[in-house]
N, C-alpha and C positions, 0 to 999 in steps of 0.2 A: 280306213284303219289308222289309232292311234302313230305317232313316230314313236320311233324306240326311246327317245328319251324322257316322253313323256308317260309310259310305263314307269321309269325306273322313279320319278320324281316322288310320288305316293311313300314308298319305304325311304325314300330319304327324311321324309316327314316325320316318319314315326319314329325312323332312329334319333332324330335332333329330339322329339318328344320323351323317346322313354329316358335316352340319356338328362335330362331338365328335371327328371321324377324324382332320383338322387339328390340332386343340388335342392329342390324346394322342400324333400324333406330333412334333409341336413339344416336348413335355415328356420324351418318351424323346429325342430330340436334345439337349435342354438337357442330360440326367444325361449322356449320351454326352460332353457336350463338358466338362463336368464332371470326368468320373472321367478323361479324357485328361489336364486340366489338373492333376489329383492326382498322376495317375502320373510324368505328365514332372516335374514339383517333385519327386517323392521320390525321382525316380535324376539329380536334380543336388544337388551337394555344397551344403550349407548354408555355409558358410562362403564360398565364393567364388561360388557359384551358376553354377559350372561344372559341364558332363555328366563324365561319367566315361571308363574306359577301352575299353568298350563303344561308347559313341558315337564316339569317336574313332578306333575299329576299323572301324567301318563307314561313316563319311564316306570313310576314307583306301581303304578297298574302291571304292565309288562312285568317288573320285576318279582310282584307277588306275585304272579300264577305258574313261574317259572323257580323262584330260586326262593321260597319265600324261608326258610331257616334263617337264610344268612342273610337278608334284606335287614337295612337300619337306613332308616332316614332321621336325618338330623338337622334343625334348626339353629344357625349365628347369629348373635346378636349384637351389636357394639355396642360400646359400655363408653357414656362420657362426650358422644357424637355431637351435643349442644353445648357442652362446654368447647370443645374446638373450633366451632362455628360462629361462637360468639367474643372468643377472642381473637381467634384470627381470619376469619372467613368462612364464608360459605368452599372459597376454591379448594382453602384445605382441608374441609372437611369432605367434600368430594374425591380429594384426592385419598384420603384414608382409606372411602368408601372401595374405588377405584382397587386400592392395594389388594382389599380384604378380598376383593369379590375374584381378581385372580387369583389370588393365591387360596381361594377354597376351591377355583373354577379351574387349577393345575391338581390341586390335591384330586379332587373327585376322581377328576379324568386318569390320574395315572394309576386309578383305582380302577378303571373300567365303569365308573359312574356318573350321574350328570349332579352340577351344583346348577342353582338359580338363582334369582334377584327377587324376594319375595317382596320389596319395598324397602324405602327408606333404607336404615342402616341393619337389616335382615335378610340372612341369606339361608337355602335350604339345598340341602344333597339327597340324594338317592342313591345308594352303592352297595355291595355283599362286602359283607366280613365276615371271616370265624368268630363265632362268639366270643372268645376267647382270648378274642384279639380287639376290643369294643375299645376298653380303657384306654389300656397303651395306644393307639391307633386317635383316640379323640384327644386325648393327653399331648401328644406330638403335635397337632393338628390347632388345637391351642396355641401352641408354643408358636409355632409357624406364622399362624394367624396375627400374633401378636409381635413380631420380629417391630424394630422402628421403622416408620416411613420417612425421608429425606422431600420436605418440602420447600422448594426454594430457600433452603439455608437453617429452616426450623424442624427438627425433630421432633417429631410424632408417635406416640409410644399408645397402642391402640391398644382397648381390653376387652375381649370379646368372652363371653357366656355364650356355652353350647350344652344344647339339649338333644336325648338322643330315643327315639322308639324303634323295638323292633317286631319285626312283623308276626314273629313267632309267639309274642306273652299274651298278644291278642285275639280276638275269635278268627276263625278262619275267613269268614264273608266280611271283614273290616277292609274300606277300602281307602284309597288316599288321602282323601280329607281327615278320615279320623287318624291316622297315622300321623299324620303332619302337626293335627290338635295335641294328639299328646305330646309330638316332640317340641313343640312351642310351648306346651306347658309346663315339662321337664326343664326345658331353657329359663322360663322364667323363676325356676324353682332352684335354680344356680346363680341366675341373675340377683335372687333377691338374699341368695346367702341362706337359703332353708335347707341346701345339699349340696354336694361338694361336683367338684367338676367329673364329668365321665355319667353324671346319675340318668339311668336308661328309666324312660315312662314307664309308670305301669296302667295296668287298666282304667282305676279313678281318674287318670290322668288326664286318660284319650277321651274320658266319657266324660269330664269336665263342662259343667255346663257353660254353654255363651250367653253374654249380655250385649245386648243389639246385634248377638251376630259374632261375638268379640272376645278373646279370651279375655276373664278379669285380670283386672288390673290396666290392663291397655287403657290411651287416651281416650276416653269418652265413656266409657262405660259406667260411670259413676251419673249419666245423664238420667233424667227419669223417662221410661219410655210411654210417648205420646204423640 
């Protein structure tokens, strides 16, 4: 016959076991929450700490099937970005970039929306407004955008064109990509002083055709394609 204390050993086993159950899954959670926090850092831009074009894609998805009246997304663009680069640096013109992309990346958010880094000196939002409220709301938003930046002792006075589409002037099944064409076109179409600031896409806009892929007028498009 077994000793008695070699009964009892078996359950002491399994208690040191189940209590171990806890702590290994606490530590695969911890790597879990971990390797999330690595991912989302490395698909936002290091320079402004904005998402990218992807997230902005799929906010502005989410937000059409949900809220789509009051959905406007809108494309920044700074104005003069190689003139400051080539006189004073690549650092300050980063640093501009830098400003801009907070201070669209606070505006968005205290809107309840996302902004992003679409490249270079281009930035894009996703958010709800009353219609109502487009203007004044891009009008401030300008202002904001364009306060001066303090760069080591030189003042930087940015000038940024925005363009603006909302989800509403266009067909129902229009999804982000053409949203965001028209609001880049709209942008351009403030940029080049053909409409004044605040002017929302319309349809021609969105439906704009591309060269290589590219709104006109952008670099390269004047290429022949072959």
């Amino acid at each position: 016959m077994p000793a008695p204390g070699a009964l009892r050993q078996p359950s002491r086993t399994l208690v040191i076991a189940a209590a171990a159950v806890p702590l290994a899954l606490a530590a695969l959670l911890a790597d879990d929450m971990r390797v999330r926090r690595q991912l989302d850092a490395a698909r936002k831009d290091p320079l402004t700490g904005l998402p990218g074009r992807d997230a902005l894609k799929d906010r502005t998805e989410r937000l059409a099937r949900t809220h789509r009246e009051q959905l406007h997304v809108l494309v920044a663009d700074a104005d003069g970005l190689k003139a400051v680069n080539d006189s004073l640096g690549h650092a300050a013109g980063d640093a501009l970039i830098a400003a801009i992309g907070h201070r669209i990346g606070a505006w968005a958010a205290a809107r309840g929306g996302l902004a992003a880094r679409l490249g270079g000196d281009e930035f894009g939002a996703a958010l709800l407004l009353p219609p109502t409220a487009t203007l004044r709301e891009i009008t401030a938003l300008r202002e904001q955008l364009e306060q001066p930046v303090d760069h080591h002792g030189h003042i930087l006075r940015p000038a940024v064109s925005i363009g603006t589409a909302r989800a509403v002037d266009l067909p129902e099944a229009v999804g982000a990509s053409r949203l965001l064409r028209g609001a880049d076109m709209a942008m351009y179409r403030v940029k080049t002083r053909k409409k004044p600031c605040g002017y929302t896409a319309t349809r021609q806009d969105a439906y704009t055709p591309t060269v290589h892929g590219r709104r006109p007028g952008r670099p390269g498009t004047h290429l022949p394609v072959g």
